[in-house]
MMTF fields as JSON, N, C-alpha, C and O atoms, coordinates in Angstrom:
{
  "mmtfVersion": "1.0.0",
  "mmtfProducer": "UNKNOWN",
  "numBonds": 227,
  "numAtoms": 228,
  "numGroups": 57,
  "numChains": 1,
  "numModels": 1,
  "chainsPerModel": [1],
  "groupsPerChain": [57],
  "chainIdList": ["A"],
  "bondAtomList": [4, 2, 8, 6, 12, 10, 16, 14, 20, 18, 24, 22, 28, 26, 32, 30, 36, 34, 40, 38, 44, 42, 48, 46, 52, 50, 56, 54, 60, 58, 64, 62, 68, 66, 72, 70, 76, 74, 80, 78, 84, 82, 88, 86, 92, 90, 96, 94, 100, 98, 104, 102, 108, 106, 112, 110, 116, 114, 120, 118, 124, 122, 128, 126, 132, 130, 136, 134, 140, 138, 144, 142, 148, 146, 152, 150, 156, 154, 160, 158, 164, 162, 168, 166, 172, 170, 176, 174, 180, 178, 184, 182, 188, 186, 192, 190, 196, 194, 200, 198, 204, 202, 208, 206, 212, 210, 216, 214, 220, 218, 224, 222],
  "bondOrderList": [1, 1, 1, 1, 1, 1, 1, 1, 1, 1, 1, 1, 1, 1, 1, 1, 1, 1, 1, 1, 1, 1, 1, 1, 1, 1, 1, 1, 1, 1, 1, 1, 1, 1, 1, 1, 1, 1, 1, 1, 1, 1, 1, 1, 1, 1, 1, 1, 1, 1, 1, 1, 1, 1, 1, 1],
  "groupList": [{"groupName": "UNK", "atomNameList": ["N", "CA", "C", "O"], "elementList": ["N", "C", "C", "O"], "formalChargeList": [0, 0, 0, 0], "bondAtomList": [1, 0, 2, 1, 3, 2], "bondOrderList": [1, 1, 2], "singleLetterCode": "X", "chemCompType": "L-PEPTIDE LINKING"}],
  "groupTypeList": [0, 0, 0, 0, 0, 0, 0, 0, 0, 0, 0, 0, 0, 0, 0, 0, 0, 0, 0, 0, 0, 0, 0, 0, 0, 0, 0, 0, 0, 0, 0, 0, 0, 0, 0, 0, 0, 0, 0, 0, 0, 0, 0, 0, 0, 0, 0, 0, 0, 0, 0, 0, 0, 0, 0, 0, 0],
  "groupIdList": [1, 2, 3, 4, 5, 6, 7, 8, 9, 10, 11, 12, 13, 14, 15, 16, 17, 18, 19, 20, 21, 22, 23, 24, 25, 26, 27, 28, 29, 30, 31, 32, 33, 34, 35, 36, 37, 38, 39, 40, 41, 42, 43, 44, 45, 46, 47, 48, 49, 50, 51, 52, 53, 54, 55, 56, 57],
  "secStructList": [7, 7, 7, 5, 6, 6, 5, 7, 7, 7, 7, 7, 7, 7, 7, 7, 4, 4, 4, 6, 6, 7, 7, 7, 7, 7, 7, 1, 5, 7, 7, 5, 6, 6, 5, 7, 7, 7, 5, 7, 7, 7, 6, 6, 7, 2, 2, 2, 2, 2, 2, 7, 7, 7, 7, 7, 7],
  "xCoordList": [-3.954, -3.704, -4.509, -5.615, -3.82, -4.659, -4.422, -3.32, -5.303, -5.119, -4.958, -5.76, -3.868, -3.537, -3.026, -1.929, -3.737, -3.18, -3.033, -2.153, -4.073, -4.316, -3.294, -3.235, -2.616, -1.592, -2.051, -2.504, -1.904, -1.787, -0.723, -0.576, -0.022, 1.152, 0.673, -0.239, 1.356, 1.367, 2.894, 4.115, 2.295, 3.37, 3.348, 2.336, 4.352, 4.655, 6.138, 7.067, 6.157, 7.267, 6.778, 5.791, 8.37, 8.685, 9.855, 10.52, 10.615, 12.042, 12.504, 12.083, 13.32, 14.679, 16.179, 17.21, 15.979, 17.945, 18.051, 18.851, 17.185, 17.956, 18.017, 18.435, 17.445, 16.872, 17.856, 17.692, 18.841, 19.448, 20.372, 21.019, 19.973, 20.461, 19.755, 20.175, 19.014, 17.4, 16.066, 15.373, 15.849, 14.401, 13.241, 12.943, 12.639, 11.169, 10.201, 10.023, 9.271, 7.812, 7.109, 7.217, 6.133, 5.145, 4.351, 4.43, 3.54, 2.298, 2.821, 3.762, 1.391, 1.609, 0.021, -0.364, -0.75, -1.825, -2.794, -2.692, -3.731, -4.258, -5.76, -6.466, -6.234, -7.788, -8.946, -8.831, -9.691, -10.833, -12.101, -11.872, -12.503, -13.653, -13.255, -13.747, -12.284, -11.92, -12.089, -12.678, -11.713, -11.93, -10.75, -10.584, -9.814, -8.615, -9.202, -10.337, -7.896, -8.684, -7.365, -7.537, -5.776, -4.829, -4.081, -3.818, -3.688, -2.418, -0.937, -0.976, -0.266, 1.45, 1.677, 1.741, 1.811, 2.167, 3.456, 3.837, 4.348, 5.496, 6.327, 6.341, 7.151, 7.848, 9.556, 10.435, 9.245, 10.431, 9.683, 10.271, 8.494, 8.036, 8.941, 9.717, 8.769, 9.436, 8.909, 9.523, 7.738, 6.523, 7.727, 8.273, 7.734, 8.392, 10.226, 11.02, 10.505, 12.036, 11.899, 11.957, 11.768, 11.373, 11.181, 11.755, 10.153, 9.657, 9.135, 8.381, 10.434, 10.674, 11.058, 11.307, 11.031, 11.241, 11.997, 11.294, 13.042, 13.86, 13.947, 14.409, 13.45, 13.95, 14.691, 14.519, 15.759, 17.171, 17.071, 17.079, 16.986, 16.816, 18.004, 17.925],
  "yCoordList": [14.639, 16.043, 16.884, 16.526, 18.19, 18.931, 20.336, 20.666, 21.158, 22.558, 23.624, 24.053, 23.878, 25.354, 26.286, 26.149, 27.735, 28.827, 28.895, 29.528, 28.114, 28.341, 27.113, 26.912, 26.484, 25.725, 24.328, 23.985, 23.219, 22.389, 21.041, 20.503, 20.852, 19.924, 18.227, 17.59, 17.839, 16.747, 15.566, 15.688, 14.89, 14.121, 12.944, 12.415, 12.871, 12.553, 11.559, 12.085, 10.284, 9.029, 8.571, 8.134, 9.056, 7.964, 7.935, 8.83, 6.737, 6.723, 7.674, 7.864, 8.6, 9.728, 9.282, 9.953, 7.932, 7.649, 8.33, 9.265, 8.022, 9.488, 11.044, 11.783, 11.466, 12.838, 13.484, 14.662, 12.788, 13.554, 14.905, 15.001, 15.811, 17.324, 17.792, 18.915, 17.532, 18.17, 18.737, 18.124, 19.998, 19.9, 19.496, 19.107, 19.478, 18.682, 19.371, 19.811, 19.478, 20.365, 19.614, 18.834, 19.182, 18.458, 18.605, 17.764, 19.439, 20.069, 21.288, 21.97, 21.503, 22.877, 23.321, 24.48, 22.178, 22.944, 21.713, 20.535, 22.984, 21.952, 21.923, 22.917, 20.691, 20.626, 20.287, 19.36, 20.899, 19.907, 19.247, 19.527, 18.991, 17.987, 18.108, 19.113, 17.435, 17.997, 19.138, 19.197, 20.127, 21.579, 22.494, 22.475, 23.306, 23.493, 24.697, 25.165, 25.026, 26.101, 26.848, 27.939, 26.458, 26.89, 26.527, 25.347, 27.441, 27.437, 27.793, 28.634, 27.444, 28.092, 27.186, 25.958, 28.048, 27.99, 28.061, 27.513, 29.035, 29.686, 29.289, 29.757, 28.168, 27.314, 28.312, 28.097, 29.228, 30.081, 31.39, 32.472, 31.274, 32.644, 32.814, 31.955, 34.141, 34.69, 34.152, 34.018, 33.905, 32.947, 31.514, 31.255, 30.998, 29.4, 29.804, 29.119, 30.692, 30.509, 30.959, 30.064, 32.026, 32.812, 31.332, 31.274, 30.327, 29.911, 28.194, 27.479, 28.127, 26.27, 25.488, 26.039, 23.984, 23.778, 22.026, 21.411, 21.609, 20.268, 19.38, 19.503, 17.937, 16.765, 16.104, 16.12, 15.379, 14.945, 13.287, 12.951, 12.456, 11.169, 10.296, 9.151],
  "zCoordList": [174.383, 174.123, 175.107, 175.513, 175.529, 176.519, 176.208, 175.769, 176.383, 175.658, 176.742, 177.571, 176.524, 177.642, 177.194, 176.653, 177.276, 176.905, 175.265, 174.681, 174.637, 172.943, 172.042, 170.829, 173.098, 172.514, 172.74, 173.832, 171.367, 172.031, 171.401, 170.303, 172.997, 172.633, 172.099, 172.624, 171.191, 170.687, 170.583, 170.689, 170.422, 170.906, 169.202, 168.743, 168.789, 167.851, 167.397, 166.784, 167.754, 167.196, 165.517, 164.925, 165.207, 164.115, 163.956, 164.479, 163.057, 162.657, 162.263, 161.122, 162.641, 162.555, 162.367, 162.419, 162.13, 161.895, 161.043, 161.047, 159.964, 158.333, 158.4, 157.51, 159.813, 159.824, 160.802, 161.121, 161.275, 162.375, 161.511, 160.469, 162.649, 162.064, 161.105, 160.824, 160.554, 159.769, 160.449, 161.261, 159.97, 160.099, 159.928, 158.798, 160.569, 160.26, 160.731, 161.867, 159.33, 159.492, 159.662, 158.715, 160.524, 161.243, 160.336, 159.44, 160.227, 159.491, 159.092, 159.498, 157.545, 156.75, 157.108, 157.262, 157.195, 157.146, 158.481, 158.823, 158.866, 160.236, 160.018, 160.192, 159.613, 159.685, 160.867, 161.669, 160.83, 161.852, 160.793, 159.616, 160.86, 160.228, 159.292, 158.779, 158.406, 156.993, 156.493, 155.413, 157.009, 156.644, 156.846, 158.066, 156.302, 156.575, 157.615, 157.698, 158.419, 159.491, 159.724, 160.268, 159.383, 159.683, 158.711, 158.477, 158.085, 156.29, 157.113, 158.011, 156.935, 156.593, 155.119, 155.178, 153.571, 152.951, 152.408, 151.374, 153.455, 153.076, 154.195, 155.333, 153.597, 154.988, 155.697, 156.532, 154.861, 155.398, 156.0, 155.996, 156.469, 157.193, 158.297, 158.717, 158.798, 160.028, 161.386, 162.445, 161.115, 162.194, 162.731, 163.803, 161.664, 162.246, 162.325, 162.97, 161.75, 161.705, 163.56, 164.404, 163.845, 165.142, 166.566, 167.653, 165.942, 166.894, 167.04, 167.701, 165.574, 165.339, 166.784, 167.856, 166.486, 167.546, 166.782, 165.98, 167.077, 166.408, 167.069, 168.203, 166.482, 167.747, 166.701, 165.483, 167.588, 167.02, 167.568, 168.752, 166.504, 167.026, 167.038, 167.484]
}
């Protein structure tokens, strides 16, 4: 992982045969040392609809 511009990309495999044409929420909430530091509670905010992103396996 490498951090540019506040973002950072991750790279993420698993089985998707059952998931094709679905969304998928990665994470709701993001910790560092076991400590939550980033919530999205509300999986229909305007935040993720705006700026989702889908992989199709």
């Amino acid at each position: 992982m490498k951090k540019k511009k506040g973002f950072v990309k991750l790279a993420i495999t698993f089985v998707g045969t059952k998931q094709q044409e679905r969304e998928i929420v990665v994470f709701e909430d993001l910790l560092h040392k076991g400590q939550v530091i980033v919530t999205y509670p509300d999986v229909n905010q305007i935040w993720k609809k705006k700026n989702k992103f889908t992989y199709y396996t």
